[in-house]
N, CA, C and O of each residue as an XYZ file, in Angstrom:
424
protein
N       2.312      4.006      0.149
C       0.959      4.397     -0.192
C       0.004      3.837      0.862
O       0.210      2.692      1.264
N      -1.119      4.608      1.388
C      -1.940      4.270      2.467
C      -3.451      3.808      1.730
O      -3.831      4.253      0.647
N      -3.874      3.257      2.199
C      -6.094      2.797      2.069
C      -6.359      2.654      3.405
O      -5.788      2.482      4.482
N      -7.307      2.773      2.983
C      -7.983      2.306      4.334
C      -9.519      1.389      3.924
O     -10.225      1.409      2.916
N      -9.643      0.376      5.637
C     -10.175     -0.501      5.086
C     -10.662     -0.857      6.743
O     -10.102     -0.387      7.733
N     -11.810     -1.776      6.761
C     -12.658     -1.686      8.095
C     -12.576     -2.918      8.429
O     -12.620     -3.715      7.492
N     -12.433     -3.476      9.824
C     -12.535     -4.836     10.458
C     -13.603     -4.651     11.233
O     -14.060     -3.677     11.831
N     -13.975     -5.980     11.090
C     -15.148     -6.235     11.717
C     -15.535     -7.824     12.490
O     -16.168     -8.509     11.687
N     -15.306     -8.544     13.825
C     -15.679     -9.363     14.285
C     -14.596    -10.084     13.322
O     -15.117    -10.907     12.570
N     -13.339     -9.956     13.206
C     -12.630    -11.149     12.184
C     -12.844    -11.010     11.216
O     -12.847    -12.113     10.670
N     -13.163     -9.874     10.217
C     -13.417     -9.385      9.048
C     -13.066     -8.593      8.865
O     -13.258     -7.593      9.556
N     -12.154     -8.649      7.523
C     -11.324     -7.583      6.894
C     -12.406     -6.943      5.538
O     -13.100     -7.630      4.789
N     -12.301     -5.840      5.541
C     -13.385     -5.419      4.526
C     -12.649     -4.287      3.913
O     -12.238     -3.257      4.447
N     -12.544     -4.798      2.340
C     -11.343     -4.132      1.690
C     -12.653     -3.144      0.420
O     -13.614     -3.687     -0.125
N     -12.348     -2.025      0.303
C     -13.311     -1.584     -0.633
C     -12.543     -1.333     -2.099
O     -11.363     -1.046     -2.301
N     -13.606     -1.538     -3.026
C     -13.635     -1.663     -4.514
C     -12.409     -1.171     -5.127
O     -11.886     -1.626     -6.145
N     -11.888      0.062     -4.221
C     -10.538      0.665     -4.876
C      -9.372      0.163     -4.754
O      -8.573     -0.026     -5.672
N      -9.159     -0.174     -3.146
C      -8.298     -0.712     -2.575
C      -7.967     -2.006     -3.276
O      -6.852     -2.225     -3.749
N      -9.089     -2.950     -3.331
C      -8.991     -3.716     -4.065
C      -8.229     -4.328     -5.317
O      -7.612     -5.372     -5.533
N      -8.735     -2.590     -6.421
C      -8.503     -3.026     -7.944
C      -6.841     -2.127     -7.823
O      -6.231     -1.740     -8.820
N      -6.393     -1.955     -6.505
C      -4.914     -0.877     -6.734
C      -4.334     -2.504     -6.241
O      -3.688     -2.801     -7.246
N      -4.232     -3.411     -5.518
C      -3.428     -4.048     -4.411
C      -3.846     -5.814     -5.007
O      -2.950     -6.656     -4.944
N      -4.962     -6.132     -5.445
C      -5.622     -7.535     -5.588
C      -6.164     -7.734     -6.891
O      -6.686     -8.768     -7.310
N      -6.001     -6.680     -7.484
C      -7.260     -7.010     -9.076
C      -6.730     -8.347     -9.511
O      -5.570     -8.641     -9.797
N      -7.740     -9.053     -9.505
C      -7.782    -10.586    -10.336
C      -7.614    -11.483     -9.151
O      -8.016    -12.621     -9.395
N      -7.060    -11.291     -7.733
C      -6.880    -12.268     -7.074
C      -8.534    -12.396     -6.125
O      -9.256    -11.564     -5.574
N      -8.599    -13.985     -6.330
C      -9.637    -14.418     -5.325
C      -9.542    -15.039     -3.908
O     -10.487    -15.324     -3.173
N      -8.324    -15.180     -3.686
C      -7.883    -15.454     -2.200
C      -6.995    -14.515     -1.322
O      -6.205    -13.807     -1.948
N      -7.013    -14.394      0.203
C      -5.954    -13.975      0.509
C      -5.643    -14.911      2.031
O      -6.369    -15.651      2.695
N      -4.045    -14.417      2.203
C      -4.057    -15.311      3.366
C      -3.464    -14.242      4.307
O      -2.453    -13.744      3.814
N      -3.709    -13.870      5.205
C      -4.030    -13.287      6.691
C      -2.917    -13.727      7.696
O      -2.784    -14.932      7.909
N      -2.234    -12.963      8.229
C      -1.474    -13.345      9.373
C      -1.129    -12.194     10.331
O      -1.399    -11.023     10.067
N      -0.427    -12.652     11.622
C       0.162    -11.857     12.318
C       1.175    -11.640     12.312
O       1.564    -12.806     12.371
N       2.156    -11.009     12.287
C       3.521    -10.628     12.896
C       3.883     -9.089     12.902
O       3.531     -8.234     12.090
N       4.778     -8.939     14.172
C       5.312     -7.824     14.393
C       4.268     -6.845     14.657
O       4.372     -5.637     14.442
N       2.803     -7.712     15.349
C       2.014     -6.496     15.698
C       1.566     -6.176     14.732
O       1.466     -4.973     14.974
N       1.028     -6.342     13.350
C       0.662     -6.021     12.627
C      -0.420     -7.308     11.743
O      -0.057     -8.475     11.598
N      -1.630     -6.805     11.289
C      -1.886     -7.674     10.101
C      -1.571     -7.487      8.809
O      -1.640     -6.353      8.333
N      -1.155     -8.636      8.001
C      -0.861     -8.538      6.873
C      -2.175     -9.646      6.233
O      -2.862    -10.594      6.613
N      -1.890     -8.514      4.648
C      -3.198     -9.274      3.908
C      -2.448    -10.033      2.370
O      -2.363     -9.340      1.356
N      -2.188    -10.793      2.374
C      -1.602    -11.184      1.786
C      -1.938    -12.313      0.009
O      -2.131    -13.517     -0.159
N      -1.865    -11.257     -0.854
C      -2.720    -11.981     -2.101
C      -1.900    -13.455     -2.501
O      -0.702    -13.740     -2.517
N      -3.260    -14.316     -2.845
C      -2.787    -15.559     -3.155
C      -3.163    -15.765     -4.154
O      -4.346    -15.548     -4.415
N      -2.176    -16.328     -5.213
C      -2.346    -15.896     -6.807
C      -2.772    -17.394     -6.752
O      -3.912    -17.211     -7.177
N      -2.724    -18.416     -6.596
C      -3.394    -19.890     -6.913
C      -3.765    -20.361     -5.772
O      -3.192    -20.539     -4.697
N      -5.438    -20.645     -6.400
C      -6.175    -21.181     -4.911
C      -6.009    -22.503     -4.683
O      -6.944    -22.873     -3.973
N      -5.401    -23.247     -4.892
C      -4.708    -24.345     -4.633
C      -3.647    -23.539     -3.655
O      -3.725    -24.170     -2.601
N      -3.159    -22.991     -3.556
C      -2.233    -22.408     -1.894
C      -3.050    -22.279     -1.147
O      -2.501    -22.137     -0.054
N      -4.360    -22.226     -1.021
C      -5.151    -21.979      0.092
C      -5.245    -20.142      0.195
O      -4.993    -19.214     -0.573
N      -5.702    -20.266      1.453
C      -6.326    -18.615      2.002
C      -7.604    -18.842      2.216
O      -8.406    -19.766      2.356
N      -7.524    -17.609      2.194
C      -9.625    -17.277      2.808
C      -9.575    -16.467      0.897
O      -8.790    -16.045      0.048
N     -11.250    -16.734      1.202
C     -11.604    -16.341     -0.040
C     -12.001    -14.738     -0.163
O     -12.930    -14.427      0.583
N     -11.559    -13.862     -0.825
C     -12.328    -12.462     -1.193
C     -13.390    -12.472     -1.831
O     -13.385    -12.404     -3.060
N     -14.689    -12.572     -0.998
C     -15.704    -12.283     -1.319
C     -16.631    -11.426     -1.819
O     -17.234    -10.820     -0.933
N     -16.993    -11.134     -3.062
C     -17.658    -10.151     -3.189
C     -18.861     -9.497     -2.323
O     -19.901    -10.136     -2.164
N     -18.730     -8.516     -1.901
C     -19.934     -7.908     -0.803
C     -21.056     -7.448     -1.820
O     -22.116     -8.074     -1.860
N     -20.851     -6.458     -2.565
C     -21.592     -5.638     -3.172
C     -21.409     -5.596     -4.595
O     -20.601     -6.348     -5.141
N     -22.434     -4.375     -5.537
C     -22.188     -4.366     -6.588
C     -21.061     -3.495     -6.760
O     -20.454     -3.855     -7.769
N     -20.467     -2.416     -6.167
C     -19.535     -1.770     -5.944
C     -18.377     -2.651     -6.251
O     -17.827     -2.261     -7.281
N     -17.908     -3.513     -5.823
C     -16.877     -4.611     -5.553
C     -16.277     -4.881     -4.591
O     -15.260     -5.567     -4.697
N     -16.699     -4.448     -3.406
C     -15.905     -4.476     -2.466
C     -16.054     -5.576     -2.049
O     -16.972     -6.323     -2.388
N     -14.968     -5.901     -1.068
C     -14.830     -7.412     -0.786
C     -14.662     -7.786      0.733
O     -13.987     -7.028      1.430
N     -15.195     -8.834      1.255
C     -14.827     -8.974      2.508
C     -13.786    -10.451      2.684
O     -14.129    -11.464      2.074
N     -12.805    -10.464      3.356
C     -12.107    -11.663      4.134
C     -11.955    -12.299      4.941
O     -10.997    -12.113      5.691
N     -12.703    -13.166      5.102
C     -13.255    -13.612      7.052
C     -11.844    -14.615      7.182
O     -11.320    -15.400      6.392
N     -11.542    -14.225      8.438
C     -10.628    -15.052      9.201
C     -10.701    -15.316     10.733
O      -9.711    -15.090     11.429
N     -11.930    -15.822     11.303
C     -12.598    -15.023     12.877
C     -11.416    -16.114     13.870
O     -10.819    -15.646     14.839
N     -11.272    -17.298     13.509
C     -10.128    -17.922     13.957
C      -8.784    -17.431     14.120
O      -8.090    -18.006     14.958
N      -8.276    -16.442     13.450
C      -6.887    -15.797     13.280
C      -7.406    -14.542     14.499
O      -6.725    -14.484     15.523
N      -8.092    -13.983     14.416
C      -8.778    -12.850     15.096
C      -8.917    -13.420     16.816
O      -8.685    -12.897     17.906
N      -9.435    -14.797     16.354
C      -9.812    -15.253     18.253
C      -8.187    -15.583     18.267
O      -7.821    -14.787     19.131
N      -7.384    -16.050     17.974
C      -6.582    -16.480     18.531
C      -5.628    -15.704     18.794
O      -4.537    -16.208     19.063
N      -5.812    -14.032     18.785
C      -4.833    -13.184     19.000
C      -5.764    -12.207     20.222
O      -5.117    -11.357     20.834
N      -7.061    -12.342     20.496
C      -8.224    -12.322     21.524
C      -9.025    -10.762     20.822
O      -9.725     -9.956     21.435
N      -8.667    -10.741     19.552
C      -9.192     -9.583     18.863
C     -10.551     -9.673     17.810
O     -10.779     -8.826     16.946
N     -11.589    -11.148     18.129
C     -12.635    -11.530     17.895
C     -13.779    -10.316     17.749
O     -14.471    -10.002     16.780
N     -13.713     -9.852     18.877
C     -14.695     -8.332     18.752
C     -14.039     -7.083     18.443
O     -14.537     -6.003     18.759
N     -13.203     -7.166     17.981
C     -12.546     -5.934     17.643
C     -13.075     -5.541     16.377
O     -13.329     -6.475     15.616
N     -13.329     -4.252     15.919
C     -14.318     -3.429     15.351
C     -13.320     -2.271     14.759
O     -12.562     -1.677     15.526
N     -13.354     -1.998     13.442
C     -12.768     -0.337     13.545
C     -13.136      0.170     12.402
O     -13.598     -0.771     11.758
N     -13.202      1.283     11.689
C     -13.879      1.854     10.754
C     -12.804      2.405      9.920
O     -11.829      3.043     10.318
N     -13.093      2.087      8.741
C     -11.692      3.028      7.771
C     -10.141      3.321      8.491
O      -9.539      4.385      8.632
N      -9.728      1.785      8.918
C      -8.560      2.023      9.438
C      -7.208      2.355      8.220
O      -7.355      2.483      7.005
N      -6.359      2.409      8.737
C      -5.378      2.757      7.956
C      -4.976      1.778      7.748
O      -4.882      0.979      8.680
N      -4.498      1.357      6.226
C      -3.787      0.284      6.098
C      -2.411      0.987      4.869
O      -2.378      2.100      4.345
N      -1.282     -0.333      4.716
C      -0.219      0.224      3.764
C       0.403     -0.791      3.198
O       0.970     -1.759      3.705
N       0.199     -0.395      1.788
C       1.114     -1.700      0.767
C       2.685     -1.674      1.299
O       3.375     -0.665      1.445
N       3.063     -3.032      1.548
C       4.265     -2.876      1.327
C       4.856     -4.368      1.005
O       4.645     -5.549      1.281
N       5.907     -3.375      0.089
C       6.613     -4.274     -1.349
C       7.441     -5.031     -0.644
O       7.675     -6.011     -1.351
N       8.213     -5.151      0.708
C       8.978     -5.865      1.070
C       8.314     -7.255      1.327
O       8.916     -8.284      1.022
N       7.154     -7.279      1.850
C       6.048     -8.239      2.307
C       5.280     -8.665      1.501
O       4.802     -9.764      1.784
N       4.883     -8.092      0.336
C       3.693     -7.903     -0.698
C       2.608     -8.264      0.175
O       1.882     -9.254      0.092
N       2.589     -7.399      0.966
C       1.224     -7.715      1.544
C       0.489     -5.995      2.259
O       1.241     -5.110      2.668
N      -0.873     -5.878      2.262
C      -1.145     -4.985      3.073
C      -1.178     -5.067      4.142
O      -1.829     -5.975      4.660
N      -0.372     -3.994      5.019
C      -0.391     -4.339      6.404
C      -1.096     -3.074      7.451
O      -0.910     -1.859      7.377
N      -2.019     -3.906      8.498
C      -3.199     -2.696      9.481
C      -2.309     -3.208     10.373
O      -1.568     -4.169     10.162
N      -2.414     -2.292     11.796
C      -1.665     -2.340     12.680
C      -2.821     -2.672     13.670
O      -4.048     -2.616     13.590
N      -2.156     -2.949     14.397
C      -3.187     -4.141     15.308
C      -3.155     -3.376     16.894
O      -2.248     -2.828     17.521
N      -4.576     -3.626     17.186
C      -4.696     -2.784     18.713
C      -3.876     -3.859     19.746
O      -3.671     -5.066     19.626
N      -3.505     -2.920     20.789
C      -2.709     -3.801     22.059
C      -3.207     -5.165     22.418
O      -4.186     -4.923     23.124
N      -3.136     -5.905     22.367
C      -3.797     -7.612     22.932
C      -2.714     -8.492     23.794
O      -1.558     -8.739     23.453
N      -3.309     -8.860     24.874
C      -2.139     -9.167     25.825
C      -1.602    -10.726     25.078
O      -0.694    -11.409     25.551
N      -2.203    -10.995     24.122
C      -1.732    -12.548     23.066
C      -0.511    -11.863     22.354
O       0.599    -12.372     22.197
N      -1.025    -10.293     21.849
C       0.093    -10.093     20.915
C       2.119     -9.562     21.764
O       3.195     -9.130     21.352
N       1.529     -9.971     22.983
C       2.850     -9.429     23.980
C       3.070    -10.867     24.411
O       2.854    -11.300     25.543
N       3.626    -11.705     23.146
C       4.363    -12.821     23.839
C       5.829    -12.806     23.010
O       6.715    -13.607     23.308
């Protein structure tokens, strides 16, 4: 199953639907790289840590700042609009695919 969902400067911005299909009830997530890809990854006790899902709006949509995970792959200004993203059950995590970055070719 696909959503889509917008980055922005190290910000993942997940909207109200996406949300209540993939996260309903969770208030954290934790963010990573591998395989060229980001994964968004729900964290059911905030005692595990993560970044927090913030409510943006009255809508519900939510944003996830991680600008540190973002600089350190050199994708800080990277920008994209209703990208594609996809649940997957092997990972439980949503995963966006990540533009070329000469960090991510090591």
């Amino acid at each position: 199953m696909t959503a889509r969902v917008s980055i922005k400067r190290g910000s993942v911005y997940i909207p109200a639907d996406v949300y209540a299909t993939y996260f309903k009830g969770i208030d954290a997530a934790a963010l990573l790289v591998r395989d060229d890809h980001l994964h968004v990854l729900p964290v059911h006790h905030m005692a595990a840590g993560g970044a927090l899902m913030k409510i943006r709006n009255a809508a519900g949509d939510r944003i996830v700042s991680a600008p540190d995970l973002f600089d350190n792959y050199g994708l800080e200004d990277w920008t994209a609009e209703h990208i594609e993203a996809r649940w997957s059950a092997d990972n439980a995590a949503l995963i966006i695919s990540l533009p070329q970055s000469p960090q991510l070719q090591t």
